[in-house]
KERO-812206 format. One record per atom (N, C-alpha, C): residue number from 1; atom name; x, y, z. Coordinates in pm, whole numbers, plus 50000, padded with zeros to 5 digits. Atoms other than C-alpha are relative to their C-alpha. Layout:
% residues N
nr->NUM&atom->CA&c1->X&c2->Y&c3->Z;
...
This chain:
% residues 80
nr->1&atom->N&c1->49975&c2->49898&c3->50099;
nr->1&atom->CA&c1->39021&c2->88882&c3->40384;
nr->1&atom->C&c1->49899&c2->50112&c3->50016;
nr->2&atom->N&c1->50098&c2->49843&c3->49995;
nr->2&atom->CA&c1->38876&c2->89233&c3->40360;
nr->2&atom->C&c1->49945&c2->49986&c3->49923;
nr->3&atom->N&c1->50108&c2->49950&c3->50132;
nr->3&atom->CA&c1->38567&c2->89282&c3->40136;
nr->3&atom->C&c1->49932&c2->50110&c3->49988;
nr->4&atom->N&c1->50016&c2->49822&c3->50080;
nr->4&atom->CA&c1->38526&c2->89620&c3->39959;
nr->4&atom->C&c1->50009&c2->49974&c3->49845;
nr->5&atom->N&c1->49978&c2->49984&c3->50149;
nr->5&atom->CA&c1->38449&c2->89703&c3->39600;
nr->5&atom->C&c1->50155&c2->50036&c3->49947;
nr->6&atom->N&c1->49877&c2->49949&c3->50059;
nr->6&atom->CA&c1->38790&c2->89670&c3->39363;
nr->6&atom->C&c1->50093&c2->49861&c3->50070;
nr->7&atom->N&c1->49951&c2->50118&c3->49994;
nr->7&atom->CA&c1->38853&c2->89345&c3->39530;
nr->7&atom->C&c1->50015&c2->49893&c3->49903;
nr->8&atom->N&c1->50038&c2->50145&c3->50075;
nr->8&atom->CA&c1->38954&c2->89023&c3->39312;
nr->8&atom->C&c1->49956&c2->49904&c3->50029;
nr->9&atom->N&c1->50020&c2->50162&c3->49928;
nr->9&atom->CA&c1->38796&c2->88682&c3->39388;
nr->9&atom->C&c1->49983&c2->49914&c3->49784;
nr->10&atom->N&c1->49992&c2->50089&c3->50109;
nr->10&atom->CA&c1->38749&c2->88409&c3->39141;
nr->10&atom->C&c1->49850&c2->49963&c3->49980;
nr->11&atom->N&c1->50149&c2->50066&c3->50046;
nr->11&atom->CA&c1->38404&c2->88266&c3->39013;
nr->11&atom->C&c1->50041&c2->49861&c3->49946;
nr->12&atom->N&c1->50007&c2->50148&c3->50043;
nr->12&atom->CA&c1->38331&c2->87908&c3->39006;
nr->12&atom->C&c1->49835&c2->49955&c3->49909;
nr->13&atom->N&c1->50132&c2->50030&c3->50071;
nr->13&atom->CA&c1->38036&c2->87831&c3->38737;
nr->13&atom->C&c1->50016&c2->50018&c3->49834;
nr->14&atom->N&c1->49987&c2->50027&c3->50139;
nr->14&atom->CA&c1->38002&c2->87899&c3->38342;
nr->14&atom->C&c1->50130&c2->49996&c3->49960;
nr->15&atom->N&c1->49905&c2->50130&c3->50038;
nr->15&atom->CA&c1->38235&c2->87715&c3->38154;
nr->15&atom->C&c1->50052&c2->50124&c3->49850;
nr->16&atom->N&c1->49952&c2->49894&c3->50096;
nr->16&atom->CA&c1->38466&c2->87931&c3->37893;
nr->16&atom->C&c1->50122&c2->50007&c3->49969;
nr->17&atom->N&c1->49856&c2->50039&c3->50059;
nr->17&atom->CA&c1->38756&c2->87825&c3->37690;
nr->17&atom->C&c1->50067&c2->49893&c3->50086;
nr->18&atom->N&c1->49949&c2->50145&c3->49936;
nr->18&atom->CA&c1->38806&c2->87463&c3->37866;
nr->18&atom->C&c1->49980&c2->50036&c3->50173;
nr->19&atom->N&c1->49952&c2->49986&c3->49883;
nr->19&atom->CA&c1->38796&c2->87643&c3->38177;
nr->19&atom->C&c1->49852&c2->50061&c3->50100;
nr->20&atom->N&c1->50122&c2->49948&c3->49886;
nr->20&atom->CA&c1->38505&c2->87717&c3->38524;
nr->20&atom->C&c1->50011&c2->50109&c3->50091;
nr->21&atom->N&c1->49944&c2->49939&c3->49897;
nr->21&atom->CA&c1->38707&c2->87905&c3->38712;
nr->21&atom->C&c1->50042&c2->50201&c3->49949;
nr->22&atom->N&c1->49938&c2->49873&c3->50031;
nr->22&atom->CA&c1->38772&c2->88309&c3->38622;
nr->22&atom->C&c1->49958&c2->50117&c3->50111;
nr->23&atom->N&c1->49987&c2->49932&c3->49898;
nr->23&atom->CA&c1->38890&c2->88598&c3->38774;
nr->23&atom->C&c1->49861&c2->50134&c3->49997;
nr->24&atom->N&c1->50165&c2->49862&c3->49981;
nr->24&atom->CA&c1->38580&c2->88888&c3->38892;
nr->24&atom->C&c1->50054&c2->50117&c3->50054;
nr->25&atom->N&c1->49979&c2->49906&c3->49860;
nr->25&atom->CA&c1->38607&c2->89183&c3->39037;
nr->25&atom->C&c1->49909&c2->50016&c3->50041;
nr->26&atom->N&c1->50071&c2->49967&c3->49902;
nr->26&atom->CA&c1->38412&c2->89312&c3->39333;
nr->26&atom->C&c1->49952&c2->50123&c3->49948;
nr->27&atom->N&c1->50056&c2->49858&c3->50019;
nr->27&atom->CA&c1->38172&c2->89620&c3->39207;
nr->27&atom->C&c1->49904&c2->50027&c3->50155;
nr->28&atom->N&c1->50085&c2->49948&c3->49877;
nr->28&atom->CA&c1->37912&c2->89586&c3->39527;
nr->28&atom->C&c1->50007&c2->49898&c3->50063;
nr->29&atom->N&c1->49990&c2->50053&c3->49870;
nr->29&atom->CA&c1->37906&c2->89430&c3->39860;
nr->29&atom->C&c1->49883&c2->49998&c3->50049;
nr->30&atom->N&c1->50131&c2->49961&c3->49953;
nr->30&atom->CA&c1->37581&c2->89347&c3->39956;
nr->30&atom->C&c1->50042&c2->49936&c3->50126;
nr->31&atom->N&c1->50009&c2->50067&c3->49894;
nr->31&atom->CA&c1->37436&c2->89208&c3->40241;
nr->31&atom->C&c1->50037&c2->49791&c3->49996;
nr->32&atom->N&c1->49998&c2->50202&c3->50014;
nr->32&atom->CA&c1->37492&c2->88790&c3->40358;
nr->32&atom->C&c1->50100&c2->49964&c3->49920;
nr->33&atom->N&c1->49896&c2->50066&c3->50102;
nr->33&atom->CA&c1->37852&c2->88756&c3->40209;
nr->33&atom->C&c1->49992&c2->49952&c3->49861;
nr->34&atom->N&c1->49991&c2->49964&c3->50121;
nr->34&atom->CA&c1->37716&c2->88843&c3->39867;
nr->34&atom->C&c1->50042&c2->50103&c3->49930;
nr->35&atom->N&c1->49952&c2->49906&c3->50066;
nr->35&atom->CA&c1->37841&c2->89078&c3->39594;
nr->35&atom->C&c1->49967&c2->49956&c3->49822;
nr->36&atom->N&c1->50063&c2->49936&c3->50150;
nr->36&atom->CA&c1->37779&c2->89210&c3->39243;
nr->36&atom->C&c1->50167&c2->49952&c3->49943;
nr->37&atom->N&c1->49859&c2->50014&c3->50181;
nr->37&atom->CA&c1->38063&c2->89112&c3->38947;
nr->37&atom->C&c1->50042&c2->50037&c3->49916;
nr->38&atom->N&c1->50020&c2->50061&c3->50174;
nr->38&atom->CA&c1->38195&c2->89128&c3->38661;
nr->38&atom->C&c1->50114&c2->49954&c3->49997;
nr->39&atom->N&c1->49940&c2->50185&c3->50036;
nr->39&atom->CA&c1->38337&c2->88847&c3->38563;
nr->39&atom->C&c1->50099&c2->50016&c3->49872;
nr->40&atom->N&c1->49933&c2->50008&c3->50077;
nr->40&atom->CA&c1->38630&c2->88826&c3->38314;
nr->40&atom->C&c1->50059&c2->49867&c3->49947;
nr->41&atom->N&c1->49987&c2->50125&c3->50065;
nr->41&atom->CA&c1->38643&c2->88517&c3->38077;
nr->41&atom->C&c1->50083&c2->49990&c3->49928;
nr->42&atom->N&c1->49881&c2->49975&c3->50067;
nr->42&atom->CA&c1->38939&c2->88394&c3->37931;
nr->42&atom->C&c1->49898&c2->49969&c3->49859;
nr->43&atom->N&c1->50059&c2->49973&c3->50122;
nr->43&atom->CA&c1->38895&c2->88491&c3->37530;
nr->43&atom->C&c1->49872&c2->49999&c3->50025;
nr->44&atom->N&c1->50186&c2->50003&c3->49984;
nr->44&atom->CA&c1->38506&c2->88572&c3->37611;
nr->44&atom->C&c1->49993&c2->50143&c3->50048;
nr->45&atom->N&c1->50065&c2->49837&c3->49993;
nr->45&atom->CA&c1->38317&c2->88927&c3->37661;
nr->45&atom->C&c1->49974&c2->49966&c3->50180;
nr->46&atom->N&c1->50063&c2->49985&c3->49828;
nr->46&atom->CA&c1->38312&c2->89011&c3->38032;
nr->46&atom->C&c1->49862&c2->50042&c3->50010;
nr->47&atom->N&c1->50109&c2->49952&c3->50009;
nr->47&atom->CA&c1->37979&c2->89023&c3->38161;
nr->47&atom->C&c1->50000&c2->50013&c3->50228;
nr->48&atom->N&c1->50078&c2->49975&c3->49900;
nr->48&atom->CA&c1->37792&c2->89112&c3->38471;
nr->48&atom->C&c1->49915&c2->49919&c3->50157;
nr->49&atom->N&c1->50063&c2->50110&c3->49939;
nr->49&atom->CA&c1->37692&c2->88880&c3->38772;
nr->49&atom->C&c1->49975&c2->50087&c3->50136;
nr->50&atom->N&c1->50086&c2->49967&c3->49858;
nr->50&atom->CA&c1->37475&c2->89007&c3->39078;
nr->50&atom->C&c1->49937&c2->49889&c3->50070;
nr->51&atom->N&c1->50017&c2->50102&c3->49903;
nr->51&atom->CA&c1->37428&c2->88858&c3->39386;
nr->51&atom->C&c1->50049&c2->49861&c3->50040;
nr->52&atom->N&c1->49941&c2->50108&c3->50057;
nr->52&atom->CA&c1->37670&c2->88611&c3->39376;
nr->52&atom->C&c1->50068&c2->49994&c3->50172;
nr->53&atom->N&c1->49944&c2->49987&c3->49870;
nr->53&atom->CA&c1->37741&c2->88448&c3->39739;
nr->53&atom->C&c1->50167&c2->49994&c3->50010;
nr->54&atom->N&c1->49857&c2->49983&c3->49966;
nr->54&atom->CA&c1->38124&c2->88447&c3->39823;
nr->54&atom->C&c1->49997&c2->49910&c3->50125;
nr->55&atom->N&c1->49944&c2->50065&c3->49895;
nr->55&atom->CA&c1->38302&c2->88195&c3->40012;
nr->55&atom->C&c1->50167&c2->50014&c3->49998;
nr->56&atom->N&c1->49872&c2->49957&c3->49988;
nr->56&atom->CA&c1->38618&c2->88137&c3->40172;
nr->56&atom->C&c1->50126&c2->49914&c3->49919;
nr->57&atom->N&c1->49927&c2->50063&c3->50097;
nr->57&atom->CA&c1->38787&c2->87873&c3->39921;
nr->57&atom->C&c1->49971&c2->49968&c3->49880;
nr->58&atom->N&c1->50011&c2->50092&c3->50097;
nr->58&atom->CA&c1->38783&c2->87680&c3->39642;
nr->58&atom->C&c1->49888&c2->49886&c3->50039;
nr->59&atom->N&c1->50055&c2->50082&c3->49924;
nr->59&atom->CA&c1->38654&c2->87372&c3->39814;
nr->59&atom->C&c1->49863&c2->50047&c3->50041;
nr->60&atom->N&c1->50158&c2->49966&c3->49954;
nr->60&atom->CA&c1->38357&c2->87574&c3->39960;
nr->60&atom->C&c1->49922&c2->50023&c3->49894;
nr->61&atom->N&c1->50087&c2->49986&c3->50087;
nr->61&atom->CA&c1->38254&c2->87680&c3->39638;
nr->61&atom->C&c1->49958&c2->49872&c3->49939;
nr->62&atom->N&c1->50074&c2->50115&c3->50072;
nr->62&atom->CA&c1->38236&c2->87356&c3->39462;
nr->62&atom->C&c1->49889&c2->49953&c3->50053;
nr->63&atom->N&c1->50105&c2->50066&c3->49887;
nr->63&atom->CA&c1->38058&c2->87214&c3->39764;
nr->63&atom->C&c1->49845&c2->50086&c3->49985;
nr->64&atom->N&c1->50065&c2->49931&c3->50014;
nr->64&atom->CA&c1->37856&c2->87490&c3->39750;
nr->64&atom->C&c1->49869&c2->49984&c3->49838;
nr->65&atom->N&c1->50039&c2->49974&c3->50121;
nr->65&atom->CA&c1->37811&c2->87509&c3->39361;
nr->65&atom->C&c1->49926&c2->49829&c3->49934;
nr->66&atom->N&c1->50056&c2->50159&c3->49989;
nr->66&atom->CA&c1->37729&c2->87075&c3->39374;
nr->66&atom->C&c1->49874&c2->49978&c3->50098;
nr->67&atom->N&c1->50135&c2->49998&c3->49912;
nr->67&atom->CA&c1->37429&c2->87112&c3->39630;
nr->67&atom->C&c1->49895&c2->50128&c3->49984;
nr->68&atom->N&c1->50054&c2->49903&c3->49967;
nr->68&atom->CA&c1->37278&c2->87423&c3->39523;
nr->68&atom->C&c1->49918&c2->50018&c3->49839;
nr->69&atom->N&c1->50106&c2->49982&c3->50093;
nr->69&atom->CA&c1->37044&c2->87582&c3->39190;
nr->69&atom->C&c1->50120&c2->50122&c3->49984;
nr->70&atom->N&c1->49935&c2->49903&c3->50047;
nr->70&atom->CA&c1->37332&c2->87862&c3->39182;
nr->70&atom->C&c1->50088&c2->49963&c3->49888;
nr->71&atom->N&c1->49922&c2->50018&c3->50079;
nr->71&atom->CA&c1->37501&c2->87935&c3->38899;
nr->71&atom->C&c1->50148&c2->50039&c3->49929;
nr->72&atom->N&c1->49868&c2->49979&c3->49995;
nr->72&atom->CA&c1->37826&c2->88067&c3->38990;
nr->72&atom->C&c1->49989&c2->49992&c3->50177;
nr->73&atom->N&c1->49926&c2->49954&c3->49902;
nr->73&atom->CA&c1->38034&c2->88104&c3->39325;
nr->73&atom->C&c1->50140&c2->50021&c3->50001;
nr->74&atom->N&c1->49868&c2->49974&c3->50012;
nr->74&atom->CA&c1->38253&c2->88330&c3->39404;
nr->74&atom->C&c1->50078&c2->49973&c3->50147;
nr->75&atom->N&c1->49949&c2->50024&c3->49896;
nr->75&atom->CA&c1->38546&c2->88234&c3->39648;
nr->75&atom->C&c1->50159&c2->50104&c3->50003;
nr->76&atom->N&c1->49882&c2->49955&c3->49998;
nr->76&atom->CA&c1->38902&c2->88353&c3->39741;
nr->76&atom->C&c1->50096&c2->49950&c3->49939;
nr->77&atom->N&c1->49906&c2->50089&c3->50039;
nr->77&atom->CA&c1->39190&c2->88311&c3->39532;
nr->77&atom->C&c1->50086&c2->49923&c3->50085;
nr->78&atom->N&c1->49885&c2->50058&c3->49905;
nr->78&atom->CA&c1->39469&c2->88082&c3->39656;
nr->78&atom->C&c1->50105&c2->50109&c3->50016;
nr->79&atom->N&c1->49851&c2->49940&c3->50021;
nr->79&atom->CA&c1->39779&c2->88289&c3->39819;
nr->79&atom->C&c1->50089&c2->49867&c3->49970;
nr->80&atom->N&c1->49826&c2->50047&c3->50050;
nr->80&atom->CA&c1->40088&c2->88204&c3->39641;
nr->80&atom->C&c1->50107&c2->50096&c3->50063;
């Protein structure tokens, strides 16, 4: 997938209305397959997440988000 600001990915980490998983958009693209957020929670105040690494699934994030001190990852949605 292409990564540029205005992209969607998903965030795997705080927990918000039964659910871990919500959709982000892409504001910055840093370096090391990280990027800047903001994060949209179902019924909850969107907020702000910087530096947030990006992977290429689901699967990588958990893996990711189960061995690590981070407190989100963001990955790619599934195509449908």
């Amino acid at each position: 997938m292409s990564l540029a600001a205005g992209r969607i990915v998903m965030i795997k980490g705080p927990e918000s209305n039964g659910t871990d998983e919500h959709p982000a958009l892409v504001t910055r693209v840093l370096a090391d397959h990280r990027v800047n957020l903001t994060v949209f929670l179902d019924m909850g105040t969107p907020f702000l997440a910087a530096g947030v690494e990006l992977v290429a699934n689901r699967k990588l994030a958990e893996e990711l988000l189960a061995s690590s001190a981070a407190e989100g990852v963001a990955f790619w949605p599934d195509r449908v």
